[in-house]
N, C-alpha and C positions, 0 to 999 in steps of 0.2 A: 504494500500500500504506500502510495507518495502521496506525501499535504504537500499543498505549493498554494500560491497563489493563483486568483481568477485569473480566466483569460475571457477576451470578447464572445469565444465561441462557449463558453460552458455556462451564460449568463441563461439560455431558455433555458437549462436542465436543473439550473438551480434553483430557477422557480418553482420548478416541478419536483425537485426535493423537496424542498418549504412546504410546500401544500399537500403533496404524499404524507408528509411526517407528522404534519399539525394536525391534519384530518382525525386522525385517532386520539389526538388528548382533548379531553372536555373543555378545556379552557381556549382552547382554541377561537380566535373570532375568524377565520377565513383570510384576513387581511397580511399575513405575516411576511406572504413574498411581495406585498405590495410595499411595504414598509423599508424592505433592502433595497428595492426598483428606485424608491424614493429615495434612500439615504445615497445613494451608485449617482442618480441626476445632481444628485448637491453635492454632488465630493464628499462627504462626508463619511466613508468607510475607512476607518482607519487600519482595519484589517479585513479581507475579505480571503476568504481559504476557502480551498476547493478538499476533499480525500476521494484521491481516483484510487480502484484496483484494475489493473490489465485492463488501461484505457476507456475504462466508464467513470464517470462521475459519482460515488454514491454517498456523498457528506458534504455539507457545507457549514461554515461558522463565521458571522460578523462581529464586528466590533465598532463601535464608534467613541466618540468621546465623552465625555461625563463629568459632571460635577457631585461631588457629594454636602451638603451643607454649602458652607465657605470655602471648600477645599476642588478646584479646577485641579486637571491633570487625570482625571480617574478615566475608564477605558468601561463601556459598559458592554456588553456581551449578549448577545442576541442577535437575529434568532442562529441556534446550535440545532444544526437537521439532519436527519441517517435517512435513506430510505429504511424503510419497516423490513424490507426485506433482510437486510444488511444488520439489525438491532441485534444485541448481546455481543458482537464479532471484534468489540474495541474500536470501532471505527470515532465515536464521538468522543472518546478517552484520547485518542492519537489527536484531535483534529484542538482535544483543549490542551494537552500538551502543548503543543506546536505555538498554538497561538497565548498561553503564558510563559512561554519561554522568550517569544517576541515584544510583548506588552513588559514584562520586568524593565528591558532596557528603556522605555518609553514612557510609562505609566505610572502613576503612582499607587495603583491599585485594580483590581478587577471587579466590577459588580455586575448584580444579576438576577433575573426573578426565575426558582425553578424551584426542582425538589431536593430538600435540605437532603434525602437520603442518598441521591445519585450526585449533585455538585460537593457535597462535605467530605470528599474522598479525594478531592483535588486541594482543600483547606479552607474551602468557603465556609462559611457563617452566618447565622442572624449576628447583627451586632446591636442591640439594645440603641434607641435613637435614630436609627435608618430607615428611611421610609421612600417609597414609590407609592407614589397616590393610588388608590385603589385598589392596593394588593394587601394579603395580611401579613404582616409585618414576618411571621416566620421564613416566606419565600425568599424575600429579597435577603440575597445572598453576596458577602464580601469578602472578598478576599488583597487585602490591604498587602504590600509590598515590603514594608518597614513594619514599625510598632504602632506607627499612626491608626487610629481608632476614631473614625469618621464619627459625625452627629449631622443631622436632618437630612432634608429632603435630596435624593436622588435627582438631578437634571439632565434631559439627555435633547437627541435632537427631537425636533416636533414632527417629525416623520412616524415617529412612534404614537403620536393623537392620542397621547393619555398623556396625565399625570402635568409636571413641568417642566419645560423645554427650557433648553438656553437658549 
């Protein structure tokens, strides 16, 4: 399996990762490849990875930038997509490897809204004072770079249509 970054040509199939993948979790709204399409038109992907095996496409994971509180420089992470076919294989363990091994050098942290049981195995966290509008406060998950220990509101870009945007 090789993570690399996007190319022009893998942008349909990423869609169709995104929406293969989200289909099946309830929390899903439908809109999640619409959200990357957006952040991709504003420049705004500050990592975009692809995970091919033997020349298919079958994982994708974004990044963009983030505020936490008062604290700029944080890296927020979404959406993280396998095809279903692909699920338990490590493919979305390789693809968040890759992409915090790249955000250390840049970032000052990684945030994120998922399941504390599948992201807490990479050292994310609830952190007491973190919040993403609309979610319960257990999801959003961080994983800080240093000792620093974020307080309030999560800001990300407004492509995402929740919550606050920077």
């Amino acid at each position: 399996m090789l993570i690399r970054n996007e190319t022009p040509r893998d942008i349909p199939v990423i869609g169709r990762i995104i929406t293969e993948a989200f289909l099946v979790l309830p929390q899903s709204t439908g809109t999640e490849a619409d959200i990357v399409e957006k952040l991709r038109e504003q420049d705004a992907l500050s990592l975009s990875l692809v995970a091919e095996d033997e020349g298919e496409v079958i994982g994708y994971l974004a990044a963009s930038p983030a505020s936490i509180g008062t604290q700029s420089g944080w890296s927020l992470i979404g959406p993280l997509a396998v095809l279903p076919a692909r699920h338990r294989q490590g493919v979305g363990s390789a693809l968040m490897a890759e992409a915090l091994g790249r955000l250390r050098a840049v970032s000052r942290g990684a945030v994120l809204a998922g399941d504390p049981a599948y992201y807490g195995r990479f050292g994310y966290r609830a952190l007491p004072g973190v919040e993403l509008a609309g979610l319960p406060p257990e999801v959003v998950q961080v994983l800080p770079f240093d000792d620093a220990e974020p307080h309030g509101k999560v800001r990300h870009h407004p492509a995402f249509g929740v919550g606050e945007s920077e």
